[in-house]
C-alpha positions as CSV (number, residue, x, y, z in Angstrom):
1,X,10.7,-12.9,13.5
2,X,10.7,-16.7,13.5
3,X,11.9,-18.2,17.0
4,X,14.7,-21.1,16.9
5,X,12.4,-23.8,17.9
6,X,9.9,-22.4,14.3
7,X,13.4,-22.3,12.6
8,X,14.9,-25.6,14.1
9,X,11.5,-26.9,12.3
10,X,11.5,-25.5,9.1
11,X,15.1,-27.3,8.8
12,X,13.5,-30.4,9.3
13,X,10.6,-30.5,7.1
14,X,13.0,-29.3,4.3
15,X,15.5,-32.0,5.3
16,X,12.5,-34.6,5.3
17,X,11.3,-32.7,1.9
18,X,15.4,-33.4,0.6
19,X,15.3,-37.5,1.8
20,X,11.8,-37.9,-0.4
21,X,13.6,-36.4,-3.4
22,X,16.4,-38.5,-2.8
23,X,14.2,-41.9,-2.1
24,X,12.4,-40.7,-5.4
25,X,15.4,-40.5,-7.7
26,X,16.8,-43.8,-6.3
27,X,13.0,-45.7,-6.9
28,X,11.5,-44.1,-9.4
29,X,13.3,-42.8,-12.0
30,X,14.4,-45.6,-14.0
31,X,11.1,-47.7,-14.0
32,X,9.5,-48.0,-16.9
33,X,6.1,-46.3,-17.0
34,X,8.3,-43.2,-16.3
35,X,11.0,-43.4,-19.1
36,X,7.5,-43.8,-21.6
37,X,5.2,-41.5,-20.6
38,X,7.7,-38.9,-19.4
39,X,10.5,-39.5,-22.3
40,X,9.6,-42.2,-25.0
41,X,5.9,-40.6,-25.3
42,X,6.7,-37.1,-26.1
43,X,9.5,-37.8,-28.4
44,X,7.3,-40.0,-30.9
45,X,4.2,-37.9,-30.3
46,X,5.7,-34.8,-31.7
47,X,7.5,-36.7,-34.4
48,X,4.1,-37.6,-35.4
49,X,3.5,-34.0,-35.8
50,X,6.3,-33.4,-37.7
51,X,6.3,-35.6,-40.0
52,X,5.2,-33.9,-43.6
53,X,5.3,-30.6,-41.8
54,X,7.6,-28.0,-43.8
55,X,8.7,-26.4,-40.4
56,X,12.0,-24.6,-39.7
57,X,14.5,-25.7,-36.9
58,X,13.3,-22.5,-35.2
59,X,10.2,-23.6,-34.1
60,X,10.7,-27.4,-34.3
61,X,13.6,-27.2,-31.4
62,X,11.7,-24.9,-29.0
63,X,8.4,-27.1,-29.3
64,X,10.5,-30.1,-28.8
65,X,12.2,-28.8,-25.5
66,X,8.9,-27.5,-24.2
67,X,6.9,-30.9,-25.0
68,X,9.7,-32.8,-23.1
69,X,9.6,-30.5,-19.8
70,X,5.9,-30.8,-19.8
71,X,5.5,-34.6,-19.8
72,X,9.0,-35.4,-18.0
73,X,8.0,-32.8,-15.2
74,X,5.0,-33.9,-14.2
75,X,5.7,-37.4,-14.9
76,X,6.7,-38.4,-11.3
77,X,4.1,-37.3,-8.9
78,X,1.2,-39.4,-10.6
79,X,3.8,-42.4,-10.7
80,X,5.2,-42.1,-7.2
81,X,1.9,-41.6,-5.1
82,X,-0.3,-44.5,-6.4
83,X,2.9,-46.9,-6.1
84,X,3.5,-45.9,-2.8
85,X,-0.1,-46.7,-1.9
86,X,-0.3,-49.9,-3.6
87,X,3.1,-50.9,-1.4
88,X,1.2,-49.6,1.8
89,X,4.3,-47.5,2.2
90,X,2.3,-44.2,1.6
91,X,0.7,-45.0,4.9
92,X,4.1,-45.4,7.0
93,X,5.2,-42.1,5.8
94,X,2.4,-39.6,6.3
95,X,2.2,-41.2,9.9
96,X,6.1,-40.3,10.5
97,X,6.5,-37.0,12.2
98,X,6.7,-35.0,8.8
99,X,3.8,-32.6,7.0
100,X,1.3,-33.6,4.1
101,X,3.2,-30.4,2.7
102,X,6.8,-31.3,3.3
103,X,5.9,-34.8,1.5
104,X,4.6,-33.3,-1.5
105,X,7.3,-31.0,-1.8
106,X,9.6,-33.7,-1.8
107,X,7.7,-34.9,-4.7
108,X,7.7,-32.0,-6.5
109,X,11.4,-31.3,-6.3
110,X,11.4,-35.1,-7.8
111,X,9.6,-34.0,-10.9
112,X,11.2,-30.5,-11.3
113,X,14.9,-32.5,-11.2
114,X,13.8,-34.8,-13.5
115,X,12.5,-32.2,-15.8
116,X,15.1,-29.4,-16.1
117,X,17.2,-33.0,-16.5
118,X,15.7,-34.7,-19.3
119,X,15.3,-31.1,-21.1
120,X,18.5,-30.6,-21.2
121,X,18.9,-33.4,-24.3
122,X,16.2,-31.9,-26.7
123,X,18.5,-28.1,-26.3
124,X,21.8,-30.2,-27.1
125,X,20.3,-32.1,-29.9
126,X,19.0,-29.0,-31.5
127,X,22.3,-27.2,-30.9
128,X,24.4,-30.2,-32.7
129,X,21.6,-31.1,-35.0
130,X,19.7,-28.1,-36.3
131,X,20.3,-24.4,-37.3
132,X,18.4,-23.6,-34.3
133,X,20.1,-21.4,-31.8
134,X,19.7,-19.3,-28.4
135,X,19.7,-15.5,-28.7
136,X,19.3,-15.7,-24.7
137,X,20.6,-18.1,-22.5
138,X,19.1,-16.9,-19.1
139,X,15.9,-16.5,-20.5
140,X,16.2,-20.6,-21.6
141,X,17.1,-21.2,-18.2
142,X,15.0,-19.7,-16.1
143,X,12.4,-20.3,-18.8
144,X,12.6,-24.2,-18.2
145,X,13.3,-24.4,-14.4
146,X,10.3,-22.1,-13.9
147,X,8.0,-24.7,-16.4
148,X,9.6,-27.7,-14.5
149,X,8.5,-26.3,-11.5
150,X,4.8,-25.6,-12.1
151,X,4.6,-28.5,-14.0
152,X,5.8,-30.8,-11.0
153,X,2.9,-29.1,-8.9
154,X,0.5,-29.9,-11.6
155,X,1.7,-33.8,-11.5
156,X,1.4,-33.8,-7.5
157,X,-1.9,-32.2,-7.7
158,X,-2.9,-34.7,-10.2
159,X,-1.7,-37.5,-8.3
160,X,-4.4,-36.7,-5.2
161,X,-7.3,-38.9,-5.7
162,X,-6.6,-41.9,-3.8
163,X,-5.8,-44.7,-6.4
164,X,-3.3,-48.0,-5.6
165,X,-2.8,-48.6,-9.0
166,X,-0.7,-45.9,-11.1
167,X,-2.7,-46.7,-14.5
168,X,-5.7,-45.0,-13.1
169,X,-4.1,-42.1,-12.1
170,X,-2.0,-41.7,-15.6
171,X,-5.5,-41.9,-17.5
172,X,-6.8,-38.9,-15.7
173,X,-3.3,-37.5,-16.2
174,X,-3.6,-37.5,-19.9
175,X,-7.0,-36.4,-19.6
176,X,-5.9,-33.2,-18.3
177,X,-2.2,-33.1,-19.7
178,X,-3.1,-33.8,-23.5
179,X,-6.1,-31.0,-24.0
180,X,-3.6,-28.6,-22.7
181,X,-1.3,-29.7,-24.8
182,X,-2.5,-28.6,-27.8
183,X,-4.0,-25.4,-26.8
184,X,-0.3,-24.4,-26.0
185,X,0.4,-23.5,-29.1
186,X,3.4,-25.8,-29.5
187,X,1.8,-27.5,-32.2
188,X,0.3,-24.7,-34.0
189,X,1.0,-20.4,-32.6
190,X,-1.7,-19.4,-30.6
191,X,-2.5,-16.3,-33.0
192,X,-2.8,-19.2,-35.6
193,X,-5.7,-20.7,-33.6
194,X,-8.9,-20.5,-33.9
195,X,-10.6,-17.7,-31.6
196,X,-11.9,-20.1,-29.5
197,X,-8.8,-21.5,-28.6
198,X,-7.0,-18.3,-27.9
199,X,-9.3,-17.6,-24.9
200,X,-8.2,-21.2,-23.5
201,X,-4.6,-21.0,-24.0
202,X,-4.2,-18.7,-21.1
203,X,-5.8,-21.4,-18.9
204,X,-2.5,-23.9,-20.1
205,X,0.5,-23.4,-17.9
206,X,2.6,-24.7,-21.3
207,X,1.3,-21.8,-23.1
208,X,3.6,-19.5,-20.6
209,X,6.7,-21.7,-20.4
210,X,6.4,-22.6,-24.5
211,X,6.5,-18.5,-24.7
212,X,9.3,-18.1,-22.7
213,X,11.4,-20.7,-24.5
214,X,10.3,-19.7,-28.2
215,X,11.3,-16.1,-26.9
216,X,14.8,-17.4,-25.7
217,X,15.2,-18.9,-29.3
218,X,14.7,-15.5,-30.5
219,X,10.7,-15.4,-31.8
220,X,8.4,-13.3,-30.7
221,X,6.7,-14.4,-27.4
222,X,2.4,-14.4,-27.6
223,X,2.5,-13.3,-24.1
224,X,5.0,-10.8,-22.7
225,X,8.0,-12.6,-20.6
226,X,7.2,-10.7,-17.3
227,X,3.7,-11.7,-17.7
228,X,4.6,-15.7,-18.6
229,X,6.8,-15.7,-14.8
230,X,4.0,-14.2,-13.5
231,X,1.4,-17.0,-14.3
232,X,4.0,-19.3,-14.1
233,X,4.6,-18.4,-10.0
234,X,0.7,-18.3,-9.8
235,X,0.0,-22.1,-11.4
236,X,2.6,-23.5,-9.3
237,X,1.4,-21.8,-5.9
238,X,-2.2,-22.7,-6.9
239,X,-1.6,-26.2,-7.3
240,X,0.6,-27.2,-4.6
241,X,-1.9,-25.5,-2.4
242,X,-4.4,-27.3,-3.9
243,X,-2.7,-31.1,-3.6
244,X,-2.0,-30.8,0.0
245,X,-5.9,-29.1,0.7
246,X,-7.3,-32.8,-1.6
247,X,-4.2,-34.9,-0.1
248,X,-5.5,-33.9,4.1
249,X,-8.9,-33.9,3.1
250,X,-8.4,-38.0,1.6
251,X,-6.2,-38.8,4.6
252,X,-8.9,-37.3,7.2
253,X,-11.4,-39.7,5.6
254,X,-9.1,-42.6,5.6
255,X,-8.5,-42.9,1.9
């Protein structure tokens, strides 16, 4: 049973956790390296890929909505960090009276807002612009709040290695973001792949939230729904452990 001084607590790391979400939206998500690599970027890239490409609304609008969650989602946290370093303010807030973990929560409710946001455009467009339609609403929902989550974690994770200049951090974000891009299987279905590439898949978070969404559009999920939340929860508990173990272990040695 938590006492009231451990529950007066929790209140105030997730108020803390609420003012970084709020400083976020207010600072970050206008600048431009965000609008292009979390909105511009996706948008052309997949146009490039479907361009020439004889395929149906069905699988172009899904693809589309998934692609946008992934880049917009984890976006933020390898903006914000290296910003906030470079303006020495990263140092004035992990010495206020508020956790590593709080603080990176704060950043992660950042990306997921700005995720389930921006994916919001690519589900209207199809709807008004395409044949495309949803055979199951909560399943789109819950599908693209669950991606926006774990892909949040997996921008804040990303965002760990102590850098002052956000370019370095975005190279090593696309290192990581683009090869699991296109084992997703939003470019080409997973049982379309080679073998090879069907034993990576799994490793993608996408691959799980581009299932869920495909299903919700009415196709045939690769991996079954219950299983996609599953991984889903696990990627996103995984991760955000995992940034706050690399984000102490920097600050202890003064990076």
């Amino acid at each position: 049973m938590i006492s009231a001084s451990g529950h007066s607590l929790w209140r105030r790391q997730a108020h803390a956790s609420l003012v970084i979400l709020k400083k976020n939206v207010l600072l970050y998500y206008l600048k431009p390296p965000v609008l292009i690599f979390g909105v511009v970027f996706p948008v052309f890239f997949f146009l490039a890929f479907k361009m020439g490409r004889n395929v149906p609304p069905g699988g172009v609008v899904p693809g589309m909505v998934a692609m946008a969650l992934w880049f917009t989602a984890s976006a933020i946290g390898p903006l914000v960090t290296p910003w906030e370093r470079g303006a020495k303010t990263w140092e004035r807030l992990i010495s206020t009276p508020v956790s590593i973990r709080s603080i990176l929560a704060g950043d992660v409710l950042s990306g997921f807002l700005f995720g389930s946001a921006v994916s919001v455009i690519p589900v209207i467009l199809g709807l008004l612009l395409t044949d495309a339609h949803i055979v199951n609403l909560p399943l789109l929902v819950t599908g693209i709040l669950a991606g926006a989550l774990t892909f949040a974690s997996l921008g804040v994770l990303l965002s760990s290695p102590p850098a002052s200049s956000p370019s370095n951090i975005m190279l090593l974000s696309n290192l990581v973001r683009l090869p699991l891009l296109f084992v997703s299987g939003i470019f080409v279905p997973i049982e379309q792949m080679p073998a090879w590439a069907g034993w990576v898949a799994p490793l993608s978070p996408l691959s799980y939230a581009v299932s869920l969404i495909r299903a919700a559009y009415g196709s045939v999920p690769y991996f079954p729904v219950w299983l996609c939340f599953l991984m889903l929860f696990l990627f996103t508990t995984v991760m955000f452990a995992a940034s706050c173990r690399f984000h102490k272990m920097y600050r202890a040695k003064g990076l």
